[in-house]
C-alpha positions in Angstrom: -1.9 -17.2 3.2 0.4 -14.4 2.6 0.9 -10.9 4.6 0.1 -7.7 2.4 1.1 -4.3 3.2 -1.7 -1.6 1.6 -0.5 2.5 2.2 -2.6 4.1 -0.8 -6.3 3.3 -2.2 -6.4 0.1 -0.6 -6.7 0.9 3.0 -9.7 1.1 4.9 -11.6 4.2 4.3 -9.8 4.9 0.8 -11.7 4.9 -2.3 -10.7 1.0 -3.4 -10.8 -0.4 0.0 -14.2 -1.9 -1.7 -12.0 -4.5 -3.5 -10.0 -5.7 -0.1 -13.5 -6.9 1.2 -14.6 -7.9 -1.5 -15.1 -12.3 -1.8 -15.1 -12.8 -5.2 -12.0 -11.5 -4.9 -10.4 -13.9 -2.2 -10.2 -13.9 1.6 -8.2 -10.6 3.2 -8.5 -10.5 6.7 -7.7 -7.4 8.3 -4.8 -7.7 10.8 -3.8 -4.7 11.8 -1.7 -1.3 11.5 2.1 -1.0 10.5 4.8 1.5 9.0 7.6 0.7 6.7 11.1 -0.6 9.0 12.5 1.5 6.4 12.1 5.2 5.3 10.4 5.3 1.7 9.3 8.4 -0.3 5.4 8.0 -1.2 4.7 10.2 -3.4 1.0 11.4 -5.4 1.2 11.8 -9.2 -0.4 11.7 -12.9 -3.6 12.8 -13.8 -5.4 10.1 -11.9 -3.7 11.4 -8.8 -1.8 8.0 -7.9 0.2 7.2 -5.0 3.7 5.1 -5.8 6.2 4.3 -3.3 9.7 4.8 -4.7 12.2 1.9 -4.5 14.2 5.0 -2.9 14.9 3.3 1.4 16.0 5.7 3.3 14.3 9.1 1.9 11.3 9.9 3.0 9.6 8.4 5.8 8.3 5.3 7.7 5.5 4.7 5.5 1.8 3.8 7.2 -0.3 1.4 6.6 -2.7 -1.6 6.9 -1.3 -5.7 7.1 -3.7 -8.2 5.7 -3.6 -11.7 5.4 -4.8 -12.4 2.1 -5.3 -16.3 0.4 -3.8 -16.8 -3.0 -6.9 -15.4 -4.7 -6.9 -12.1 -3.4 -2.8 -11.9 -3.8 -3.8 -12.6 -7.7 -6.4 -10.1 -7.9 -4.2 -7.4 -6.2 -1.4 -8.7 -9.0 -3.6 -7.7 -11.7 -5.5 -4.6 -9.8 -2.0 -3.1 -9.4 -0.7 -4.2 -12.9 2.3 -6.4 -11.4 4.7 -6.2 -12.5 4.3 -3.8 -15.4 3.1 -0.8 -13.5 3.9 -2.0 -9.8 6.4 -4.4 -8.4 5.4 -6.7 -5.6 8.4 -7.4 -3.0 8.7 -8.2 0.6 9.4 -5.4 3.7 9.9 -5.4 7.1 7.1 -3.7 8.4 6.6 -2.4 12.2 3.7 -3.7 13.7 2.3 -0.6 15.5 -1.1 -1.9 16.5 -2.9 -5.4 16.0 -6.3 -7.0 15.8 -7.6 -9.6 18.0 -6.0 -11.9 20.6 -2.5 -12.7 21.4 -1.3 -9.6 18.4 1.3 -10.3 16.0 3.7 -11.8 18.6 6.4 -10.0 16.5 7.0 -6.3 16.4 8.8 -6.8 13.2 6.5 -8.8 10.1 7.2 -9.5 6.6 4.7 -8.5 4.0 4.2 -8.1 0.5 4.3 -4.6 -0.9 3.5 -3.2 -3.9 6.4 0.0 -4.8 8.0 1.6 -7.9 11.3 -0.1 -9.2 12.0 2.7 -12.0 9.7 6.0 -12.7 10.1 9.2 -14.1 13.5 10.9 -12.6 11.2 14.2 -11.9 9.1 12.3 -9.0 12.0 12.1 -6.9 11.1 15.7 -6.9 7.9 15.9 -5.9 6.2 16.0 -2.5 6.3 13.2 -0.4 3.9 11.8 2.0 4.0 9.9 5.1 0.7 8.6 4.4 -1.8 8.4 2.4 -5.9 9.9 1.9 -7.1 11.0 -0.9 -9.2 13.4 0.7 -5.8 14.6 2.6 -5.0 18.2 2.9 -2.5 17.7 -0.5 -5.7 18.3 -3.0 -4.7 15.7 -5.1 -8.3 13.5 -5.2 -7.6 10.1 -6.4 -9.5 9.2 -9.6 -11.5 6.1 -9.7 -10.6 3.8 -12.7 -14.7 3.9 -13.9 -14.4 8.0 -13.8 -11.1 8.1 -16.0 
């Protein structure tokens, strides 16, 4: 089992949360809420409406988000579903625990998870907006676009 990190379309009540509960995709079990140890730029681009995280620490902000534990399975499917490591690279952070499911919590207030970022992009994103965290129905307009409506 491996800790995951999700702050864009994966997180519960964004529009590909569907695949993180999803068992033919593996086991994720929801753990709890987090922010980056670090400050990151997110940041909402393309015609799709994407978020990235820059490899950028300390721009931006503390980055929210959910922790999953996730079996081998689902750590492959979110390989391929986030096109590591062409499109995405996968890497661990520190991530603040900030609030956590079931007994006992984390009993850290400090974990390690996988995340996926941006290692290199297009030198005009560092430009753009950046987010603390994400919705696509958030009051930046940009609506993400579904892979089956591109």
């Amino acid at each position: 089992m491996a800790r995951v990190f999700v702050y864009g379309t994966l997180k519960k009540g964004q529009p590909n949360y569907r695949h993180m509960i999803s068992p033919s995709n593996g086991l994720a079990k929801f753990q709890g809420r987090g922010r980056t140890a670090e400050k990151y730029p997110v940041v909402i681009t393309g015609k799709y409406n994407i978020p990235y995280m820059l490899n950028l620490p300390g721009k931006g902000y503390q980055i929210d988000g959910d922790i999953y534990t996730v079996d081998d399975q689902m750590l492959q499917f979110l390989d391929e579903f986030e096109g590591c490591p062409e499109t995405y690279q996968r890497t661990l952070m520190r991530i603040e625990v900030v609030e956590w499911e079931g007994k006992g919590g984390a009993g850290e207030d400090v974990v390690e998870c996988f995340v996926y970022y941006k290692e290199t992009y297009p030198p005009e994103w560092v430009s753009l907006p950046y987010h603390q965290g994400y919705d696509s129905q958030g009051k930046h307009g940009l609506r993400y676009v579904l892979p089956e409506h591109r």
